[in-house]
N, C-alpha and C positions, 0 to 999 in steps of 0.2 A: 302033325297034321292039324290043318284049322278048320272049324265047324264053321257054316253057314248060322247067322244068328238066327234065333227061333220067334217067328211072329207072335204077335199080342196076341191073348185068347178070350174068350169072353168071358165073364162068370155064367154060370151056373149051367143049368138049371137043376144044378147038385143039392140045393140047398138044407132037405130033409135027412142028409144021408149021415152028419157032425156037426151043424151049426146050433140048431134049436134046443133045446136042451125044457125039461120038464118045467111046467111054473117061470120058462124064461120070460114070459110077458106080464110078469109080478113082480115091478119095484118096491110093492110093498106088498108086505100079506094083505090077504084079504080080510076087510074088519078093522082094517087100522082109521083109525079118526082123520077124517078129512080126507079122506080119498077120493079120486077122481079115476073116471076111465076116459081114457083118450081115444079114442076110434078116428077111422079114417080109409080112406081107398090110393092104391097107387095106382097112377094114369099113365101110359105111354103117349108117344107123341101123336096119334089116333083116337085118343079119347077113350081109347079101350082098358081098362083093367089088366094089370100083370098080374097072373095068377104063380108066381114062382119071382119069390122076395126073400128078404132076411133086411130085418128096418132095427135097428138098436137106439135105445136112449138115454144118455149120460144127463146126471142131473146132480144138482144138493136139494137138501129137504126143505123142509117150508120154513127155516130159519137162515136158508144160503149156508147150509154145511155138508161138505160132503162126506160118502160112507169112510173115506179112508183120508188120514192127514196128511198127505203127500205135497207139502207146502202151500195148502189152500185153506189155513186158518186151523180154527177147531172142531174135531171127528163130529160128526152126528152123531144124537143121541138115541134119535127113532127107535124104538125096537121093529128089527127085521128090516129096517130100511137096505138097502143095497147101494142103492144111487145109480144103476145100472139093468137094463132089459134089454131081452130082445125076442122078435118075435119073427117064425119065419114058416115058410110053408113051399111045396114043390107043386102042389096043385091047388091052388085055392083061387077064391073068386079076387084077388087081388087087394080085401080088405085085412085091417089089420086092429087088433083091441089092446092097450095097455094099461094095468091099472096102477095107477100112481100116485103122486100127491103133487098138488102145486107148488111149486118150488117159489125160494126167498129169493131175494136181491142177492147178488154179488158183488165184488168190487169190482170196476170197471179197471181197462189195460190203465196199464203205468202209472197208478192212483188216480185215475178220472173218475167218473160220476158212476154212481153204482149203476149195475146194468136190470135191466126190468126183468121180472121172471121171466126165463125161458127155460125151455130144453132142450140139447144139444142131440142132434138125430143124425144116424148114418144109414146110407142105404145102397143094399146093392141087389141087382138085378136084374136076370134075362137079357142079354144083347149089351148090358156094358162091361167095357173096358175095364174100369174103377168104381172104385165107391162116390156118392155125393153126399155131401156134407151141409145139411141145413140147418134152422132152427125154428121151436113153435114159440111164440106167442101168444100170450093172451088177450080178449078181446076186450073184458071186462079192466084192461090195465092201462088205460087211456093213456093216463099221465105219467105212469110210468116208461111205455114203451115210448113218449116224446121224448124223452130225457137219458135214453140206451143210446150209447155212443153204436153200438155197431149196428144197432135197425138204423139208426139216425145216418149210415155210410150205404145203407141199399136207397137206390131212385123211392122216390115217393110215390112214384105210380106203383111201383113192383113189392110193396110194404106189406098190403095186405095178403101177399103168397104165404107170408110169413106168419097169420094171425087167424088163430085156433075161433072156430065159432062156439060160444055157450049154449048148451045139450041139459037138457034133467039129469044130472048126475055126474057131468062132465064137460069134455072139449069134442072139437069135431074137424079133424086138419086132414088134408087131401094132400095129397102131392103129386105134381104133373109133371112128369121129368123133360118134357117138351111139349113146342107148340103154344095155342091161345093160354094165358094162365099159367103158365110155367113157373113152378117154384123155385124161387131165389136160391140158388149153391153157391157155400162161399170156397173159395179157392185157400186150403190152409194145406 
């Protein structure tokens, strides 16, 4: 007997029910030196707030090391560090808080120029298909983020989607999954 294949389905708006897990939005304990919190809103293509997300964020620490040595140099030292969050909610106004630390240079693909801090961000939610795949920036990292081989491959107009505003205490990154302002996803 042959089955009819089974259509796409959206994610969620499951998100509260296995994803989020306790302190998941703590790349680093609370208290650690140099911490930052990251806050921000996700936007649909209306301008409006998703209130039902799940936003995760891969990083290294503020020396570009990350928690596990999985051929990306040497382990991090941090105590508590993780290298990893995520933060997710089934009813919420759509915003989201991370506390982290600013992360170090990397080496850039195939031995190119180191890459400027970022953080590697995934996101899914309400009405999509897949996950998108972005990155933050920072704004205070001028010269660094000129010399990042892969901001340096997004349009020059489309840069600043990319580029975390400075807050007393922290960053401040929006993501607009559509529409005016739309945040850059890279396709990996």
């Amino acid at each position: 007997m042959i089955f009819e294949v089974t259509p796409s389905q959206t994610v969620g708006p499951y998100f509260a029910i296995g994803i989020p897990f306790a302190g998941g939005n703590l790349v680093v304990p609370d208290g650690t030196p140099g911490q930052i919190r990251i806050t921000g809103t996700i936007y649909d293509g209306h301008n409006q707030p998703i209130p039902d997300h799940v936003i995760e964020f891969w990083q290294p620490d503020h020396q570009g090391r990350f928690a596990d040595i999985y051929g990306h140099g040497e382990q991090s030292t941090l105590p508590g560090f993780r290298g990893f969050g995520r933060y997710g909610v089934e009813d919420g106004d759509g915003s989201y808080e991370m506390l982290t630390i600013k992360p170090g240079r990397v080496p850039g693909p195939n031995d190119g120029p180191p890459q400027a801090p970022h953080i590697n961000v995934t996101l899914m939610a309400r009405g999509m298909l897949h996950r998108v795949v972005t990155r933050i920036y920072f704004q205070d990292e001028r010269q660094a983020n000129t010399q990042d081989p892969i901001l340096n491959t997004v349009p020059a107009a489309r840069r600043d989607t990319l580029i975390a505003t400075a807050t007393p205490g922290g960053y401040h990154f929006d993501i607009h999954l559509q529409g005016h302002g739309e945040t850059v996803f890279f396709d990996i």
